[in-house]
C-alpha positions as CSV (number, residue, x, y, z in Angstrom):
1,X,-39.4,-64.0,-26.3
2,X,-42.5,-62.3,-27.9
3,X,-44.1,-62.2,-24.6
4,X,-42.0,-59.5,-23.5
5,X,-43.6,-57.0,-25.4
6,X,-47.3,-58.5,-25.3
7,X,-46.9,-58.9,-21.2
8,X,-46.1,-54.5,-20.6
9,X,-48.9,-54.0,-18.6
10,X,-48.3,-57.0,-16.7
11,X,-45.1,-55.2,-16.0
12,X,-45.9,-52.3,-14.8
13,X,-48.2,-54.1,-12.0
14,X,-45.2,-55.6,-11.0
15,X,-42.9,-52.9,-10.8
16,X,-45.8,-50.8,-8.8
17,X,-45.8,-54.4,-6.6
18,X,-42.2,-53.9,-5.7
19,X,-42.3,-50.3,-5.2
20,X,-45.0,-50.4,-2.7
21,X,-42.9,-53.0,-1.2
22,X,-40.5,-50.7,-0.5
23,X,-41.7,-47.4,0.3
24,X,-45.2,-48.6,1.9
25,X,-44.2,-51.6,4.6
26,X,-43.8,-50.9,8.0
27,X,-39.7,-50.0,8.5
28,X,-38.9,-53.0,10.2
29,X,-40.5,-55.3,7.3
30,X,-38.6,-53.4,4.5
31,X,-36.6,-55.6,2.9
32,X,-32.8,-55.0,1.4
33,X,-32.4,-51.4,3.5
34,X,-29.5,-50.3,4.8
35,X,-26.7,-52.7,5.5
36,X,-26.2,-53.2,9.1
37,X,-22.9,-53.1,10.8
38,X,-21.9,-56.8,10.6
39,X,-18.3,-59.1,10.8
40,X,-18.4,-62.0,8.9
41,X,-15.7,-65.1,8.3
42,X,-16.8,-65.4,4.9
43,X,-14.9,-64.3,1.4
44,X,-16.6,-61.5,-0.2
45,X,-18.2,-58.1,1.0
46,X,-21.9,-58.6,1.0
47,X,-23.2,-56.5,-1.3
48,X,-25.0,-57.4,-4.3
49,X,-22.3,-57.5,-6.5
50,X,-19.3,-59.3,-4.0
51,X,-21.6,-61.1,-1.6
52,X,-20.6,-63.1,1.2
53,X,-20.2,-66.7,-0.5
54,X,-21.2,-69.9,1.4
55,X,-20.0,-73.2,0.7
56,X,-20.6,-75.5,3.0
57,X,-22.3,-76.4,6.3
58,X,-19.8,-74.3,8.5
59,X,-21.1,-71.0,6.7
60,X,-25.0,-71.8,6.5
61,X,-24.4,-72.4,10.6
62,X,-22.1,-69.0,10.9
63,X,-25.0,-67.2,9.0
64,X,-27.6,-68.8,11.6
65,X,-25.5,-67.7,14.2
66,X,-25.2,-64.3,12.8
67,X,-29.4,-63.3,12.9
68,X,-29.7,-65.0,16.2
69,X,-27.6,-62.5,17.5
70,X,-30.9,-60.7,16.4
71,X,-28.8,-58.8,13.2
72,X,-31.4,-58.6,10.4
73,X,-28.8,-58.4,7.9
74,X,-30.6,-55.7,6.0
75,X,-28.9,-55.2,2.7
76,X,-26.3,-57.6,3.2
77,X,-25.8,-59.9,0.1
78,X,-25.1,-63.9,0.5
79,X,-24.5,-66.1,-2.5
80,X,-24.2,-70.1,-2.7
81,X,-20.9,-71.5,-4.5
82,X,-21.7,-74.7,-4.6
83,X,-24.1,-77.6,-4.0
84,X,-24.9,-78.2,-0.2
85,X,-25.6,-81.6,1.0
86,X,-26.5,-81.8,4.4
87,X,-26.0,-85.7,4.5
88,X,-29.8,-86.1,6.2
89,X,-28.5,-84.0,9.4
90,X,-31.1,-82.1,11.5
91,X,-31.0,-78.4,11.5
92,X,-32.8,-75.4,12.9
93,X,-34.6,-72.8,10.6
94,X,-32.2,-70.0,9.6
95,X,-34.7,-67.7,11.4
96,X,-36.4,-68.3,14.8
97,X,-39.2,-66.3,14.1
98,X,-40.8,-66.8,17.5
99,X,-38.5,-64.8,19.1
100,X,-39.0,-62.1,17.2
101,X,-36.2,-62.0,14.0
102,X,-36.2,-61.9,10.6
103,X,-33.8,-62.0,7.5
104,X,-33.4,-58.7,5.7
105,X,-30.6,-59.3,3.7
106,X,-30.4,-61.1,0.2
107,X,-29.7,-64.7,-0.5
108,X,-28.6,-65.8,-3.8
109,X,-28.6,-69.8,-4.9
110,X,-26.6,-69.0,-8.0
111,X,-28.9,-72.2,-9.0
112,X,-27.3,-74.0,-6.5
113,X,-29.4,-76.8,-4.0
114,X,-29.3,-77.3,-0.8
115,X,-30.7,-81.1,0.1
116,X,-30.7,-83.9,2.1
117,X,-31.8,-82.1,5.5
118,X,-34.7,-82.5,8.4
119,X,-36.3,-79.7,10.0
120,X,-38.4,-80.9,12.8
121,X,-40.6,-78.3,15.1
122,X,-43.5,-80.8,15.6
123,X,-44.4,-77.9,18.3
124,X,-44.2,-75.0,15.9
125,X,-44.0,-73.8,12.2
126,X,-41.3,-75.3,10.1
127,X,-39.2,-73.9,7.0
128,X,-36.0,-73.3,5.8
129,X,-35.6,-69.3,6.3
130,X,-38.3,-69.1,9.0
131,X,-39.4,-65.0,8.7
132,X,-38.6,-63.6,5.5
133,X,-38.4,-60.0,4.5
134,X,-35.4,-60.0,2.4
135,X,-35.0,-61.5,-1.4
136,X,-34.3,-65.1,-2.1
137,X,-33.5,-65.7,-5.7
138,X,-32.1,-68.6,-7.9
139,X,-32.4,-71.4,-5.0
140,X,-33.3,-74.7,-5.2
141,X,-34.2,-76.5,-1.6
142,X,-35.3,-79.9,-1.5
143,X,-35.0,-81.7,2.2
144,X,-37.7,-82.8,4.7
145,X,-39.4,-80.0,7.0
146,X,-42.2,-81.6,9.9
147,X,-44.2,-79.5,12.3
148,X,-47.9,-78.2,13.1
149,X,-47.2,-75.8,10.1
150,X,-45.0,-76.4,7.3
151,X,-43.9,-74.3,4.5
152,X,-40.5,-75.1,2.5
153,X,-39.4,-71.3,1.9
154,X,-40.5,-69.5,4.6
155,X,-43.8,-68.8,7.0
156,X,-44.2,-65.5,7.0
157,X,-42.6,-62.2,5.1
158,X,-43.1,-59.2,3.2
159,X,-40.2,-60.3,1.5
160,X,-39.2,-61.5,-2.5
161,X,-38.8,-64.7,-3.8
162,X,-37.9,-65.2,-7.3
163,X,-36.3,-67.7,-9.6
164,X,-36.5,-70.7,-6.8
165,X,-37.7,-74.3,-7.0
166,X,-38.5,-76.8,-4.0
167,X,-38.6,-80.6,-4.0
168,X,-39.3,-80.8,-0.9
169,X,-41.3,-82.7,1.2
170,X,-43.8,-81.3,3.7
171,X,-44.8,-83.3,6.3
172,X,-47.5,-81.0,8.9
173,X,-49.8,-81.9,11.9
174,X,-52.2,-79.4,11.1
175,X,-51.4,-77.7,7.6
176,X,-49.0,-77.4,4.6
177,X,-48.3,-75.3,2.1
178,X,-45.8,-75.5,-0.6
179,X,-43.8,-72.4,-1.1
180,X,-44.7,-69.9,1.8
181,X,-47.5,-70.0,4.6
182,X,-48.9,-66.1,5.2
183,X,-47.3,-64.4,2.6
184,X,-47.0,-60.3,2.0
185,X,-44.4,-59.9,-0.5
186,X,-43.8,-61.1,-4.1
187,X,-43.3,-64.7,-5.5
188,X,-41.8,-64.9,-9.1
189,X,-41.1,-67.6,-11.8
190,X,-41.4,-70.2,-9.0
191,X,-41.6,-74.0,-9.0
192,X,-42.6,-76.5,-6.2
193,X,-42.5,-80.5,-6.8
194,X,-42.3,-81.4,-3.7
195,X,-44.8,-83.8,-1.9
196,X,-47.5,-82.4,0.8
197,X,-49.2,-84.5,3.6
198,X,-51.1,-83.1,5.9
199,X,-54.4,-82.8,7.2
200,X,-55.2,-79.7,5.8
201,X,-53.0,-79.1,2.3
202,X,-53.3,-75.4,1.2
203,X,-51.8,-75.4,-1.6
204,X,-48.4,-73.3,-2.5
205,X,-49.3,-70.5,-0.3
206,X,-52.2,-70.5,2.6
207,X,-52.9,-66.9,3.0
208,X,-51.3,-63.5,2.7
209,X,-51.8,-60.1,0.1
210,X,-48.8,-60.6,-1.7
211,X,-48.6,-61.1,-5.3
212,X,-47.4,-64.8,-7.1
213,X,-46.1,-64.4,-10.8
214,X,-45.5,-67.6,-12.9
215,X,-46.2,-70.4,-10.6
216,X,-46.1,-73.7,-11.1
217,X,-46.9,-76.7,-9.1
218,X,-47.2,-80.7,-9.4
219,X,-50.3,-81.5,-8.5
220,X,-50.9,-78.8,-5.8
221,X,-53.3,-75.7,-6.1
222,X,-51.9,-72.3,-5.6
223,X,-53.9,-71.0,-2.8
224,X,-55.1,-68.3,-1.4
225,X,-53.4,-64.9,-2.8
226,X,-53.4,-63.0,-5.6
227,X,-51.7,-64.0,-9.0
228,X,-50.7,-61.7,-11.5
229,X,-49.7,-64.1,-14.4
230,X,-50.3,-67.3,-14.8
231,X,-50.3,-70.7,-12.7
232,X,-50.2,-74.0,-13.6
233,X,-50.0,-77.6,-12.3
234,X,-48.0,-80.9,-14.2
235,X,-48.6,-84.2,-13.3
236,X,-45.8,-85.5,-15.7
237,X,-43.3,-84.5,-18.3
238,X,-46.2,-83.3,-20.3
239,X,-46.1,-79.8,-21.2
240,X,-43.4,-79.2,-18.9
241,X,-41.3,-77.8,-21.9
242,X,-43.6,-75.4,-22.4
243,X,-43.7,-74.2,-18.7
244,X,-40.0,-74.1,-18.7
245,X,-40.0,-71.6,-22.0
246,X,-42.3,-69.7,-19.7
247,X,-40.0,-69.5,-16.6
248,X,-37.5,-68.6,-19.1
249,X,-38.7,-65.7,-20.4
250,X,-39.9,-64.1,-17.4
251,X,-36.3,-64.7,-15.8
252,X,-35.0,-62.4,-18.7
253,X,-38.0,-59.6,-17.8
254,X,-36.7,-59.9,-14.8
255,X,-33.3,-58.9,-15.8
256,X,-34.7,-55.2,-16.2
257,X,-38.1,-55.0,-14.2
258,X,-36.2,-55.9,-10.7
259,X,-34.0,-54.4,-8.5
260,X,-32.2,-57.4,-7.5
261,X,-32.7,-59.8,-10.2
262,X,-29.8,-59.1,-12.4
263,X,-28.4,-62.5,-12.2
264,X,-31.2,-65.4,-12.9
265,X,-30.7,-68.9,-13.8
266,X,-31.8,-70.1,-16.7
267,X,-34.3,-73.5,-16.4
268,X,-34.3,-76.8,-18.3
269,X,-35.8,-80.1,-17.8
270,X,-33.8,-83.1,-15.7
271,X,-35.4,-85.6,-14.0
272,X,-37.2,-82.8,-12.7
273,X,-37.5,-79.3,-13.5
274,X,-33.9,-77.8,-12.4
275,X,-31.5,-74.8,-13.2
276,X,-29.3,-75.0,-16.3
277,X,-26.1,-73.2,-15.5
278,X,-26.2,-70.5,-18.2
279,X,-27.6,-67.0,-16.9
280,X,-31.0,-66.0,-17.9
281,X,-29.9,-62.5,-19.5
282,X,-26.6,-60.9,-19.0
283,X,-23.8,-61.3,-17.0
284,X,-22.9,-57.9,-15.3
285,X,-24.9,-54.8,-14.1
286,X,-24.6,-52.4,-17.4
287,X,-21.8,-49.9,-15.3
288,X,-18.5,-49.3,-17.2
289,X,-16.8,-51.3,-14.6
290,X,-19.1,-54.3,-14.7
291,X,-20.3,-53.9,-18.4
292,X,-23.3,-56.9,-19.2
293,X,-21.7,-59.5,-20.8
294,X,-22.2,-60.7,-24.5
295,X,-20.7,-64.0,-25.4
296,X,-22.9,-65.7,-28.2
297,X,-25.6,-65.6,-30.5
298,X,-28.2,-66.3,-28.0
299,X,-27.2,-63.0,-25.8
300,X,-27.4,-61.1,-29.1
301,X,-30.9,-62.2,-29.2
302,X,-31.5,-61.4,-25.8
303,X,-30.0,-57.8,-26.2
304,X,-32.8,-57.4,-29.6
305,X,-35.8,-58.4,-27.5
306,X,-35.1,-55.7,-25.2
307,X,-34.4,-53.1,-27.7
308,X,-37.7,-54.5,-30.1
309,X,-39.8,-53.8,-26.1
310,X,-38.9,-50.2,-26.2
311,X,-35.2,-50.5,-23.9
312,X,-32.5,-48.4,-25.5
313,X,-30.0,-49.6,-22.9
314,X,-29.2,-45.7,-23.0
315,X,-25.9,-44.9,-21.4
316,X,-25.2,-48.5,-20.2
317,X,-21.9,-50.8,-21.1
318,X,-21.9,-53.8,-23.0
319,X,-18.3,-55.8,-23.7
320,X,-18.2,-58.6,-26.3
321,X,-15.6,-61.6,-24.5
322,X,-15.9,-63.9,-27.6
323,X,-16.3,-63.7,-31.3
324,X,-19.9,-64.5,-32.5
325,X,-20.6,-66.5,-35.5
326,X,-24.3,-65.9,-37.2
327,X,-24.6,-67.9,-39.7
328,X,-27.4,-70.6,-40.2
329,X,-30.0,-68.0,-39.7
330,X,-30.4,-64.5,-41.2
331,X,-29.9,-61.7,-38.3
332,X,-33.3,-60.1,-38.9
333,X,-34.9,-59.1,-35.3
334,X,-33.6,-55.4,-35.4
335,X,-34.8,-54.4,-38.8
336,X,-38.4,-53.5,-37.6
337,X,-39.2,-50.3,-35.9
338,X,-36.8,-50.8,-33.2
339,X,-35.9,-47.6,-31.0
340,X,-32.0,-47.0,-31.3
341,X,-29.3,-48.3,-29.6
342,X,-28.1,-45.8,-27.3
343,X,-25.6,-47.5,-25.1
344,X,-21.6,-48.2,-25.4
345,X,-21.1,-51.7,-27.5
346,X,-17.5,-52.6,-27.0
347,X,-16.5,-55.4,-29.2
348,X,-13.3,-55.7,-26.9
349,X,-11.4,-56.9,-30.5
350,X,-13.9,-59.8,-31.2
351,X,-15.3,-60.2,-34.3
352,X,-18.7,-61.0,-35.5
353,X,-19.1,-63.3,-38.6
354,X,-21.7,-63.7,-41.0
355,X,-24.3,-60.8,-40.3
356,X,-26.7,-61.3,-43.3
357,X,-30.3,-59.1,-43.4
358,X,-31.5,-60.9,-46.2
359,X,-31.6,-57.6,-47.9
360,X,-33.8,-55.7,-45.5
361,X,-32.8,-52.4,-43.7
362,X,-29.7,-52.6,-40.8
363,X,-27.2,-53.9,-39.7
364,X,-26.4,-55.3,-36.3
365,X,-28.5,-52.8,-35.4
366,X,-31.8,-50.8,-37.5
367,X,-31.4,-47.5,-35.4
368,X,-28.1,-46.7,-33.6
369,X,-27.6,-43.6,-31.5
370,X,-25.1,-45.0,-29.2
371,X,-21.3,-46.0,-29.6
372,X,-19.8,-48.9,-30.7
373,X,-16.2,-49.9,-30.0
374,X,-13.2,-52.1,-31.2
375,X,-15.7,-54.1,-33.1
376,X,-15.2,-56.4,-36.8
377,X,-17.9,-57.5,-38.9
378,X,-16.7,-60.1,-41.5
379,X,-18.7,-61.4,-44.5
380,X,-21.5,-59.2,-43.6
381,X,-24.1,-59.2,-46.8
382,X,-26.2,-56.0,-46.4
383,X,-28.2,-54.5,-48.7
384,X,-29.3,-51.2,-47.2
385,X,-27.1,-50.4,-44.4
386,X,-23.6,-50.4,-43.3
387,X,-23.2,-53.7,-41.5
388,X,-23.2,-51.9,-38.0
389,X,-26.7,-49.8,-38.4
390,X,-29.1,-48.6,-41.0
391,X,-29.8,-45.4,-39.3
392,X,-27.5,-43.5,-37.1
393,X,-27.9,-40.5,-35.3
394,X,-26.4,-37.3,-34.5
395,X,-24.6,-38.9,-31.2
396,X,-23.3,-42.2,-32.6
397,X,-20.1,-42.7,-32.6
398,X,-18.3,-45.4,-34.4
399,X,-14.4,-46.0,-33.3
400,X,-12.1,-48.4,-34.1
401,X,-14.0,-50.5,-36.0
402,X,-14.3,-52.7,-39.2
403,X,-16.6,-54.3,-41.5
404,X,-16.1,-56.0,-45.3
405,X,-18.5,-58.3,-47.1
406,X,-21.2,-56.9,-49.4
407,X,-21.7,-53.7,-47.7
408,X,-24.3,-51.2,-49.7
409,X,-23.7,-48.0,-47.6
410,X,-19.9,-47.2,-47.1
411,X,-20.3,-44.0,-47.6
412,X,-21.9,-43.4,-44.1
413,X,-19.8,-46.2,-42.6
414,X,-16.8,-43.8,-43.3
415,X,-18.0,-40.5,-42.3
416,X,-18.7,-42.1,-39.2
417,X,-15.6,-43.9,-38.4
418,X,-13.8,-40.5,-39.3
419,X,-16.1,-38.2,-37.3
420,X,-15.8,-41.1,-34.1
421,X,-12.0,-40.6,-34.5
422,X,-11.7,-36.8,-34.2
């Protein structure tokens, strides 16, 4: 976690990275533009937010169907429900990029796999997607892909992928490379352990002036484009833990630093390297009607290492589903010289238990500026605060909300429940 606030440079060249992506690119390579006009017989809308869901064969073939029609699908949202086993069957690319079309839209895994399929262009490039220039996020592919030129992602794109693993297995007349062949976009928090052989292996990516972002790779190189942070190969189980920390962190930066990745899986180590099925950051967007989601200690946490790197989640939604229980460990990583809280906390009825500062300044939060809803603290042992904040600004607003334990400041905890209530 402390690598958010060491890694703000690192950042900012990715945020430029993904602007430039979309105000720079030629229109037609633009990726997540306008949604275009489109009828499809899946559930769901295809946005972001209700995205067309795919289970099974029947839609991965309807989706096909859908660009060959030469529809880009720009801005339109798809999302895996499920695990796909193709049962070793055959298939084409999504894309035919020789005849000219690419995928626009978005294409979230959910940390779902897709497995157990061939693709076979001995005659031409192979991979799953074909042209890229939408996002790919949270997908895991692992099947069998021959041809001159293989590639399990995609061959070409100014697209993104982020928060994706392969496993699979390349198998190219002429050349291979792991992840993507020419690539122009962005590659983020990606992992390939798959197997390459081919006559000429370049690595995870052959060519391109994209940008790659925490990549790692078993036994492969990463090739030839630029890399903005970090890359590293495994061999075995050794060190892996430490990758997947890495992967971890970054999927939470994510959370903030990119348009689409609100969503991200979180990693842990299987047999391989593989998606766990908690989500990175929050569940949720931050909008009143789809508020992030806080459930546990560990999205607490999450919620301090933004506010300790300078967010103030100013304006945005939070809603507590569960009560919280912190004991074991003191609640300590607000009482430095956080900026305040500024958003809506809305503790939905749900209690937290056992807040302790081990005598230091704060509460649940150090600074508050915000408002905080429908919220109990119970056996909360502060010092030099009021359970819910040490300082509190002009605009905070407390309402509805309850504290006891061994409370130093109720006098301000008071004043601003009565002020909060009118």
């Amino acid at each position: 976690m402390k690598r958010l606030i060491e890694n703000k440079c690192k950042i900012l060249v990715t945020m430029l990275i993904l602007v430039f992506s979309i105000f720079f690119l030629p229109e037609s390579m633009v990726y997540a533009g306008e949604s275009n006009h489109v009828e499809i017989e899946m559930d769901g809308y295809g946005t972001h937010e209700y995205p067309y869901l795919i289970s099974n064969e029947e839609d991965l073939n309807n989706l096909r169907d859908v660009i060959e029609s030469g529809n880009s699908l720009a801005g339109v949202w798809f999302a895996l429900t499920e695990d796909i086993d193709l049962q070793g069957e055959t298939i084409e690319p999504l894309v035919n990029q020789e005849e000219g079309l690419t995928f626009q839209g978005g294409f979230d895994g959910r940390g779902h796999k897709i497995s157990n399929y061939v693709i076979n262009r001995k005659d031409g490039k192979a991979s799953f997607f074909g042209r890229m220039d939408g996002v790919v996020e949270n997908l895991e592919l692992d099947g069998t892909i021959q041809g001159k030129v293989c590639s399990s992602f995609a061959q070409d794109g100014y697209g993104i992928i982020m928060n994706c693993i392969s496993g699979s297995d390349l198998y190219a007349d002429e050349e291979a490379s792991g992840i993507v062949n020419n690539w122009n976009g962005a590659l983020q928090n990606i992992v390939f352990q798959g197997n390459i052989v081919a006559p000429a292996n370049v690595g995870i990516v052959k060519s391109g002036k994209g940008s790659a972002t925490q990549i790692y790779a078993k036994n492969y190189k990463v090739g030839n484009i630029k890399v903005l942070d970090n890359y590293g190969t495994f061999y075995d189980n050794n060190g892996v833990q430490s990758i997947i920390d890495v992967l971890n962190n970054y999927a939470v930066q994510l959370f903030f630093i990119s348009e689409h990745g609100k969503w991200l899986n979180k990693w842990e180590m299987g047999e391989n390297i593989q998606f766990s099925g908690e989500i990175a950051a929050f569940k949720g967007t931050g909008t009143e009607n789809n508020p992030l989601i806080v459930d546990s200690r560990d999205k607490l946490e999450v919620l301090a290492t933004f506010i300790n790197a300078g967010y103030s989640f100013d304006g945005m939604y939070l809603y507590q589903t569960a009560d919280i229980d912190l004991s074991g460990n003191a609640w300590t990583m607000l009482l430095d010289d956080s900026v305040a809280f500024e958003g809506i906390y809305d503790g939905n009825g749900h209690v937290i238990r056992n807040l302790n500062t081990e005598g230091k300044v704060g509460g649940l939060f150090k600074n508050f500026n915000g408002k905080i809803l429908n919220l109990k603290l119970e056996n909360c042992q502060t010092n030099q605060g009021n359970g819910f904040a040490g300082s509190i600004g002009e605009d905070a607003l407390l309402l509805n909300c309850y504290c006891d334990g061994n409370i130093s400041d109720t006098k301000s905890l008071y004043i601003t429940t009565d002020r909060a209530a009118g």
